[in-house]
C-alpha positions, 0 to 999 in steps of 0.5 A: 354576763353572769345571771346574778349581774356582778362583776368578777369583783363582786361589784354590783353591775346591773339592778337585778332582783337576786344581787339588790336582794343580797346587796340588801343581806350583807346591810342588814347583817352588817347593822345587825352585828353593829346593833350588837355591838352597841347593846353588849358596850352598853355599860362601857364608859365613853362607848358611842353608838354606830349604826350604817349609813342608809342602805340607799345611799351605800347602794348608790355608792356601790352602783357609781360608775366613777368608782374604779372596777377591781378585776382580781382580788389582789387589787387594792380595793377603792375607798369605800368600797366592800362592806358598808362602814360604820359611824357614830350616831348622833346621840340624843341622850349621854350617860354621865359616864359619856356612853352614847347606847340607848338600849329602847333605841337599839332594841327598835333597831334590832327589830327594824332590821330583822323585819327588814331581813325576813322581807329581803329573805322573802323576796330572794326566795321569790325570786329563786323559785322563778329562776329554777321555774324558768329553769324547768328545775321546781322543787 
């Protein structure tokens, strides 16, 4: 098994540290080029804004087991499968023009995430620095 536990795929095959970690990246940087999406069609009449599904639930979809394994890229790939898919936000406030965007809601968004990313980028660090240790490779 390759020490990062994926498969030829890319498909998560253990819960390692290092691929829940990067597992955990490639969300937050899919959200957070959604959040910019949402905050630059602000002004766009009829725009809804989209966010992820919660990195918990993608993750437990990426980890069935029922979904089929793809084994070389030419495979068509699974429904669902690849980059978490955005969707429409429920929308507490609708501008007259029907745009969904609140810009304080995206702003905190934005925030949550880049805290999110700074821990996720922490921990991967981490977790690097042990293996090259383990390695006897410091610096």
């Amino acid at each position: 098994m390759d020490p990062t536990g994926k498969t030829p795929s890319g498909k998560i095959s253990g819960a390692t540290p290092m691929n829940l970690a990067e597992a955990r990246l490639r969300w937050l940087d899919r959200r957070q080029e959604l959040l910019a999406r949402n905050i630059a069609n602000a002004d766009t009449p009829g725009y809804r804004a989209r966010d992820l599904a919660p990195f918990a639930r993608h993750l437990a979809r990426a980890a069935d087991p029922r979904h089929l394994a793809r084994t070389d890229p030419g495979h068509l790939a699974p429904a669902g499968a690849g980059s978490p898919a955005a969707r429409a936000t429920p929308a507490e406030e609708v501008s007259p023009n029907g745009n969904t965007v609140s810009l304080d809601a995206q702003a905190l968004k934005v925030a949550d995430t880049d805290s999110a990313h700074a821990l996720a980028m922490g921990l991967y660090k981490s977790w690097n620095g042990m293996f090259r240790t383990a390695l006897g490779r410091n610096g």
